[in-house]
C-alpha positions as a LaTeX table, in Angstrom:
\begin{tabular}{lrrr}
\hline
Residue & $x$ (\AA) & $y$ (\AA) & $z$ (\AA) \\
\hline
Unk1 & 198.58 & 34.52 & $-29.07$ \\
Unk2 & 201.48 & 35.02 & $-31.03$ \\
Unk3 & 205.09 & 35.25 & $-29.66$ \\
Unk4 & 205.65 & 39.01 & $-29.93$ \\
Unk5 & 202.24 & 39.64 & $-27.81$ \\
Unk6 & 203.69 & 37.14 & $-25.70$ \\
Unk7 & 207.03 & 38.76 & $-24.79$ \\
Unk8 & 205.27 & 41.87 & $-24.80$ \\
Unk9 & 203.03 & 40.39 & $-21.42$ \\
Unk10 & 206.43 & 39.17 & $-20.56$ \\
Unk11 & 208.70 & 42.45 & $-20.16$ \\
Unk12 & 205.41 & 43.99 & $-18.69$ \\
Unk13 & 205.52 & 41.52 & $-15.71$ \\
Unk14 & 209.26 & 41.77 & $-15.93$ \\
Unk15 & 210.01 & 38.39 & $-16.90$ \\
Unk16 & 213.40 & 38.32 & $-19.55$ \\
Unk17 & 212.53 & 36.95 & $-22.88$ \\
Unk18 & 215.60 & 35.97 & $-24.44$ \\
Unk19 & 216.33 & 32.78 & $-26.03$ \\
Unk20 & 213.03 & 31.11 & $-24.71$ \\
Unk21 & 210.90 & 29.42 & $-26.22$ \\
Unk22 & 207.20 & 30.18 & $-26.37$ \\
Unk23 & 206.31 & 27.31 & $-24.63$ \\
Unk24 & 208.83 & 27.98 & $-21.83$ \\
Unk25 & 208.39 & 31.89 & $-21.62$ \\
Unk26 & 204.47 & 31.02 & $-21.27$ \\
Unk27 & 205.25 & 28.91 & $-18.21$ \\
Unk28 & 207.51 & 31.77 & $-16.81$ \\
Unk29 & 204.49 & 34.30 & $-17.15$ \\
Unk30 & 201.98 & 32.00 & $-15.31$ \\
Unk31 & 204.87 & 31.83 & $-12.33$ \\
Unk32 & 205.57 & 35.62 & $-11.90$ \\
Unk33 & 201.72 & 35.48 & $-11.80$ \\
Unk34 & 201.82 & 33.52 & $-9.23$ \\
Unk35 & 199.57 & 30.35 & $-11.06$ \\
Unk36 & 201.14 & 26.62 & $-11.98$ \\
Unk37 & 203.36 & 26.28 & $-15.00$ \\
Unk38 & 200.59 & 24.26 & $-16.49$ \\
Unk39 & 201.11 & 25.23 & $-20.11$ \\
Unk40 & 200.88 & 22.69 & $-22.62$ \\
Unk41 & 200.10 & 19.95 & $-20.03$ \\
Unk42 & 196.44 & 19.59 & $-20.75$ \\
Unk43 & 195.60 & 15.92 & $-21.29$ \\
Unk44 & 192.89 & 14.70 & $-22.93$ \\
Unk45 & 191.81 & 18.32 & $-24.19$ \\
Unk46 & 190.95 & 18.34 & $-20.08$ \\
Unk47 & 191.58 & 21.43 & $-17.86$ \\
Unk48 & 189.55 & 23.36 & $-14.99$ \\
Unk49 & 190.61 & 26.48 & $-15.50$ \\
Unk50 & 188.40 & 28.18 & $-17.83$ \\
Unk51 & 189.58 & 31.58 & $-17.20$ \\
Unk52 & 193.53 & 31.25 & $-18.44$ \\
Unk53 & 193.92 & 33.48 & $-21.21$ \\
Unk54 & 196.29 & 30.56 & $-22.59$ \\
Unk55 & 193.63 & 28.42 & $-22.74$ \\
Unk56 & 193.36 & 27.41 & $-26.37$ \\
Unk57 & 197.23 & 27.86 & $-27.14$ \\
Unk58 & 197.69 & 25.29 & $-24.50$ \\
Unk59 & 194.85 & 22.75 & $-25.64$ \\
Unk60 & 197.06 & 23.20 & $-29.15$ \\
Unk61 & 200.78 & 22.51 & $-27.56$ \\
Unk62 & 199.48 & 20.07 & $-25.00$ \\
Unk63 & 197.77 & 17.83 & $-28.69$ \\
Unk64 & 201.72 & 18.09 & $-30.86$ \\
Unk65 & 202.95 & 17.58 & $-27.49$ \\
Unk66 & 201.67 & 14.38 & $-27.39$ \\
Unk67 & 201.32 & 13.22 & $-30.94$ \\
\hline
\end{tabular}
C-alpha cells in the first residue's frame, strides 16, 4: 500500500498524519483499531495473522528492518 492510501485509512479512522513515517502511522492505524502495533516486527517471514491487510508490507519492512 502506498503512503497516500495509507493516510487516507488514517484521517478516515481519525488518526493525524503529519510528519510520520509510514512505518509509524501504520502502527497508529492498527491501535485506533484496536489490534497490536505489530508492523514490521515479523521475524523470520513468521506471523499468525493472516487476515492483516498489512500483511505483505510488513513481511517487506520487518526483512530491511533486519538486514
Amino acid at each position: 500500500m502506498n503512503m497516500q492510501e495509507v493516510r487516507g485509512m488514517a484521517k478516515e479512522l481519525g488518526v493525524k498524519t503529519s510528519r510520520m513515517s509510514k512505518m509509524n502511522l501504520i502502527k497508529a492505524i492498527q491501535l485506533s483499531e484496536g489490534n497490536f502495533n505489530c508492523f514490521a516486527s515479523a521475524v523470520g517471514g513468521e506471523c499468525d495473522q493472516q487476515e492483516c491487510v498489512w500483511r505483505a508490507d510488513c513481511f517487506t519492512a520487518a526483512t530491511k528492518l533486519q538486514s
